[in-house]
N, C-alpha and C positions, 0 to 999 in steps of 0.2 A: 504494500500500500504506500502511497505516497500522495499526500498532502499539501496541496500550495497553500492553502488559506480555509484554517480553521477559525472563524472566528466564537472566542469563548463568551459566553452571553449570559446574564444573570438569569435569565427567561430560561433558558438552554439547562442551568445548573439544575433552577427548578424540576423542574419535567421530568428531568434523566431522574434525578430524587425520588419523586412521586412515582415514577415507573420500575424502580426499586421498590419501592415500599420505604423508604427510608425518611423518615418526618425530624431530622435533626434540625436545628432551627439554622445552623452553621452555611447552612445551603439556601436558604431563604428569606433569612427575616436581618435586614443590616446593622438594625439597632440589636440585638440581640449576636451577631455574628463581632462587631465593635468592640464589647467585651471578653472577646476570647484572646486567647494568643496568639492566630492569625491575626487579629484584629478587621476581620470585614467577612465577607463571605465567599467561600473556598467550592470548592467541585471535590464531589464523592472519589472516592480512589481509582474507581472503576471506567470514571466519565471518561478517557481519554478513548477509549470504545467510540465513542461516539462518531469520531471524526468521519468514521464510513462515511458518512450524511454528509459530507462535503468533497469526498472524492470521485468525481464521475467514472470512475473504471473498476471501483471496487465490484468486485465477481460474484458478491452474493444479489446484488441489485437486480433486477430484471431490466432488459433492454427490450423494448418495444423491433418486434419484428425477428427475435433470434429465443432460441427455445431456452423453456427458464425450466427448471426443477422445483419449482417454489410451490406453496400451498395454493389452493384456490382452481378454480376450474379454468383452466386455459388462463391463466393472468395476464401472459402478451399478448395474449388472441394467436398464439400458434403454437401448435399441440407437441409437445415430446416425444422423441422420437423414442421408437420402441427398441428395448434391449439393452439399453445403459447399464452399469456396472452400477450406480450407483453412487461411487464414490471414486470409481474410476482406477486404469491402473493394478494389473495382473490378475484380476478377477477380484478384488480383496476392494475394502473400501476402506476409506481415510475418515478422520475424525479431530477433533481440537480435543486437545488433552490437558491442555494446563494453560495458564498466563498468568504472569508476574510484572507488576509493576513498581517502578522503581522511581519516587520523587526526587528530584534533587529544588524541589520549594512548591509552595501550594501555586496549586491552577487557581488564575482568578478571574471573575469578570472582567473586561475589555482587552485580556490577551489572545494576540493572533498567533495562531500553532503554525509550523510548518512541521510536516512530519516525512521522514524517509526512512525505509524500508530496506533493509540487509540481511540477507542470509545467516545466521547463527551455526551453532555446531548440528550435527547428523551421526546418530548412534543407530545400532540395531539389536536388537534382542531375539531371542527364538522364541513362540509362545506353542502352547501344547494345541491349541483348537486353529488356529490362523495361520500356522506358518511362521516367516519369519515379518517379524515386526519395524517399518524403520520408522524413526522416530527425527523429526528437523525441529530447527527455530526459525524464527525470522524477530527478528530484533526491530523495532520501530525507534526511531531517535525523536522526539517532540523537541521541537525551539522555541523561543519565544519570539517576537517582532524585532527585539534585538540582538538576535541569535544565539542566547542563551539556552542550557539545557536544559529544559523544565523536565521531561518523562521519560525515562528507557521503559520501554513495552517490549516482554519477550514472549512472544506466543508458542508455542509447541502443539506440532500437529503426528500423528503418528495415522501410518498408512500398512492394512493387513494384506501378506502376499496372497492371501485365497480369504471367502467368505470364513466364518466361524461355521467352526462343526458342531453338527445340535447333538 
């Protein structure tokens, strides 16, 4: 993923919050967020997720006119093609297995993110029903407007050489 312009929004902190479930007041209310030791109001750990919603290529998104995988009956108005693996890639299918985030200072309203996207390490494991298991990162860097490091985002995905035996 890569990111030109994240822009972070008090509106934006809200939402992601509530859509959590997470009612801290540290995320919403600025008189209440002024007495903390952020001293204003910060973005959940998690919010840096978000930025999907402002990169037009991110791959879970649907593209009007090319086949999506997504819920819903036909979402792009054209149908999926039959046979898919699923998750793609030796008959086994892939999956998100962990993310770690790492601050280096609170995300706050009015900061603009840039975010870019790099390859991490790649291990593999044998597993008894799947085959063998490999296992990548991709590392996200978040900046700040003035190209400070605000986020390391390490995602880890692990992909099965064959389906799981029942």
């Amino acid at each position: 993923m890569a990111v030109e312009k994240f822009p972070v929004e008090a509106s934006h902190i809200l939402m992601f919050a509530r859509s959590i479930g997470d009612d801290n007041q540290i995320y919403y209310d600025a008189d209440y967020a002024a007495g903390t030791e952020p001293g204003g109001i910060i973005a959940p750990p998690t919010f840096a997720q978000s930025s999907a919603q402002f990169d037009p290529n991110y791959f879970l998104r649907p593209k009007i006119g090319e086949d999506w995988f997504g819920s819903g009956k036909e979402p792009t108005g054209v149908k999926k093609k039959e046979g898919g693996s699923g998750g793609g890639g030796g008959g086994g299918g892939g999956l998100h297995a962990e993310q770690h985030f790492e601050y280096h200072r609170h995300l706050n309203p009015g900061d603009v993110l840039t975010g870019e996207t790099k390859p991490g390490k790649t291990w593999e494991k044998e597993s008894k029903r799947a085959g063998k298991l490999v296992f990548s990162e991709s590392v996200t860097e978040y900046r700040d407007q003035n190209g400070e490091l605000v986020i390391t985002a390490t995602g880890v995905g692990v992909r099965t050489e064959r389906p799981v035996d029942q």
